[in-house]
DRENPA-3360 file (N, C-alpha, C; in nm, 2 decimals, always signed):
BEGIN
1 = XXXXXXXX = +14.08/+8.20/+8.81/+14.06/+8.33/+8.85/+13.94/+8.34/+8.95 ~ +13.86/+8.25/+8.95/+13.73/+8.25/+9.03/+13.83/+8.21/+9.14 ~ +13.87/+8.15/+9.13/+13.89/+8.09/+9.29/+13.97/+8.21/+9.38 ~ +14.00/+8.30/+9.31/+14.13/+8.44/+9.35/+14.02/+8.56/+9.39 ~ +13.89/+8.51/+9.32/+13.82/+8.62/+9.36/+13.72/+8.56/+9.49 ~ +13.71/+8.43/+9.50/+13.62/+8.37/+9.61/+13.76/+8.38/+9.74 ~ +13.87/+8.39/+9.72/+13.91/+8.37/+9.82/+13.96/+8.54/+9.88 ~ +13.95/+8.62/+9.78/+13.96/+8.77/+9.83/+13.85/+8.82/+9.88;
9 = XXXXXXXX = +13.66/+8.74/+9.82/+13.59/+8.79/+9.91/+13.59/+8.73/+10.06 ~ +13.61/+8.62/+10.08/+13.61/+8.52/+10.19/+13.70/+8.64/+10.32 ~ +13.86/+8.65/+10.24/+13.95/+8.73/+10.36/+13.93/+8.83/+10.37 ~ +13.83/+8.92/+10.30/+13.82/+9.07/+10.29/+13.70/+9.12/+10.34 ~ +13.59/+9.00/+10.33/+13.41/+9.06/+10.39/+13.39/+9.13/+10.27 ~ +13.40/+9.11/+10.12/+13.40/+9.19/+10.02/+13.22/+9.24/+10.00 ~ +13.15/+9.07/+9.98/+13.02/+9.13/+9.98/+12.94/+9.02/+10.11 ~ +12.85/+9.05/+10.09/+12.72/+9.04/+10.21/+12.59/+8.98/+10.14;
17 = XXXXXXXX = +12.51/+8.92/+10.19/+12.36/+8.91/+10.15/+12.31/+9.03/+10.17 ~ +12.23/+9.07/+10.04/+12.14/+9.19/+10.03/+12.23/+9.29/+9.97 ~ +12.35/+9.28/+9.97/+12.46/+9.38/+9.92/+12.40/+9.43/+9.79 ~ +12.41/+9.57/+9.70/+12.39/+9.62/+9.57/+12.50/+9.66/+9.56 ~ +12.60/+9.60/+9.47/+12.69/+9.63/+9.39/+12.69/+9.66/+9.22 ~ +12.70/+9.81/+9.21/+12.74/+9.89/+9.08/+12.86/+9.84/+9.02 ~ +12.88/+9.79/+8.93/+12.99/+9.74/+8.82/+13.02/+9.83/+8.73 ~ +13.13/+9.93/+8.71/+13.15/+10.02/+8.59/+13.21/+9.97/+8.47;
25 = XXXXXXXX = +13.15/+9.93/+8.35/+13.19/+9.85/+8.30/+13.26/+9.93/+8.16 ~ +13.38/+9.91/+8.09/+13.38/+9.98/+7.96/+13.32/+9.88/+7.84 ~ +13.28/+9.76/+7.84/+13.29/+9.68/+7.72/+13.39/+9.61/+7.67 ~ +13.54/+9.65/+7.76/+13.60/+9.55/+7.74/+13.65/+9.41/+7.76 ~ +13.71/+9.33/+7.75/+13.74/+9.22/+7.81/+13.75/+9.23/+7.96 ~ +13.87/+9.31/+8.00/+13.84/+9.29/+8.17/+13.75/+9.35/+8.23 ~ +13.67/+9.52/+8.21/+13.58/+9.51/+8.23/+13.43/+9.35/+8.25 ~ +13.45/+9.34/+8.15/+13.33/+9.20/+8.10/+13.38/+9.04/+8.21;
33 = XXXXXXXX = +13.52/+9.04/+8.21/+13.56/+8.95/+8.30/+13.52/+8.98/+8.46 ~ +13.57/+9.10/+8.43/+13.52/+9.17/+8.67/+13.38/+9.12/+8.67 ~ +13.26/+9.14/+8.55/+13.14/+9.15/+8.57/+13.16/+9.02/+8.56 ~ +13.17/+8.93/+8.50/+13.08/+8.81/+8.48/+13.14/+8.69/+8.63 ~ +13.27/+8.75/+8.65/+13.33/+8.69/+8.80/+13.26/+8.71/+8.89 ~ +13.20/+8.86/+8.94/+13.12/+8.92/+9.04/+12.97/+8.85/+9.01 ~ +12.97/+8.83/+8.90/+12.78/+8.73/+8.84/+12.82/+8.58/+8.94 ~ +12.93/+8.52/+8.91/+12.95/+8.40/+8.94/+12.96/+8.40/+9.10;
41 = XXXXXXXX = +13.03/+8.52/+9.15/+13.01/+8.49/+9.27/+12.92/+8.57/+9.38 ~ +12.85/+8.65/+9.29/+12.71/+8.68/+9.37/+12.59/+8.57/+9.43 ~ +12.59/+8.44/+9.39/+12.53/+8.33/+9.42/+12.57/+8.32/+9.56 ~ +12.66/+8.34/+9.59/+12.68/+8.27/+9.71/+12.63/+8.40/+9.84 ~ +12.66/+8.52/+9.84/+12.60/+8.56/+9.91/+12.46/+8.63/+9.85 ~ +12.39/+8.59/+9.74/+12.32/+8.65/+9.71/+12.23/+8.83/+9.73 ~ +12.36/+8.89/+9.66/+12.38/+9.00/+9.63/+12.27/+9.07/+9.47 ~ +12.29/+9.21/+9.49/+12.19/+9.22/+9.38/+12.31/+9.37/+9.27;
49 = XXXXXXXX = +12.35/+9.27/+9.15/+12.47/+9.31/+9.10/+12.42/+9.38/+8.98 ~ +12.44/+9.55/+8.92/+12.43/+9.58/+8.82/+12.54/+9.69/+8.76 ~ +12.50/+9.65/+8.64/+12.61/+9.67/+8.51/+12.63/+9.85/+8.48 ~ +12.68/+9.93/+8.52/+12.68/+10.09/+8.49/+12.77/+10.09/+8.35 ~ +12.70/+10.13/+8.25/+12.78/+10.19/+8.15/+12.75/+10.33/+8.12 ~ +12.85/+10.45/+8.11/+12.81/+10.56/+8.07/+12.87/+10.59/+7.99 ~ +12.79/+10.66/+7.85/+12.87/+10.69/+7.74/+12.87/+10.81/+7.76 ~ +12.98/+10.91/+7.71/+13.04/+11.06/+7.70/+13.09/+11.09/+7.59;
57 = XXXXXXXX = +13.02/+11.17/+7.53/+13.08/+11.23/+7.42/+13.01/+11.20/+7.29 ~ +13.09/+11.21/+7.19/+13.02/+11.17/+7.06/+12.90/+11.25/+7.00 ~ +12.88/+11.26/+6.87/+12.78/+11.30/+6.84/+12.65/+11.27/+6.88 ~ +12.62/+11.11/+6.88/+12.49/+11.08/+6.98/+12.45/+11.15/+7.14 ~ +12.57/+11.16/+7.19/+12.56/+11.21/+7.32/+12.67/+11.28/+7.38 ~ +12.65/+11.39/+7.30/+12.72/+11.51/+7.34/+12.75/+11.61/+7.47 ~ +12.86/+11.56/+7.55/+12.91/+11.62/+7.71/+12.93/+11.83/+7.67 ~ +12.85/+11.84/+7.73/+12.94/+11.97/+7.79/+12.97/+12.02/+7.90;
65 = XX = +13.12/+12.05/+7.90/+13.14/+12.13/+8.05/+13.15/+12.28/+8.03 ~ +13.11/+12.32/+8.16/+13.10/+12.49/+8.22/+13.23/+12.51/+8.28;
% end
């Protein structure tokens, strides 16, 4: 799968040196796979990669809309 994602950044110009790339992550497996793929291949252009989770809802952190 690494190699599907080095070769989509390679043909696409996906990322750049210096690039900040936001990862929206749920906690699941492919979530957690996108992130740890985009970890493995932020080395090469040395990119600065972080993890967005936002929780909605629930008793701890209760959404409201107007």
């Amino acid at each position: 799968m690494l190699k599907k994602v080095n070769n989509a950044g390679r043909t696409y110009d996906l990322l750049a040196d210096g690039d900040r790339i936001a990862v929206a992550v749920s906690g699941g497996k492919d979530s957690n796979t996108l992130l740890d793929l985009l970890h493995r291949r932020r080395g090469v252009e040395r990119c600065h990669l972080v993890a967005v989770h936002v929780l909605t809802g629930g008793e701890a952190c209760p959404v409201t809309v107007d």
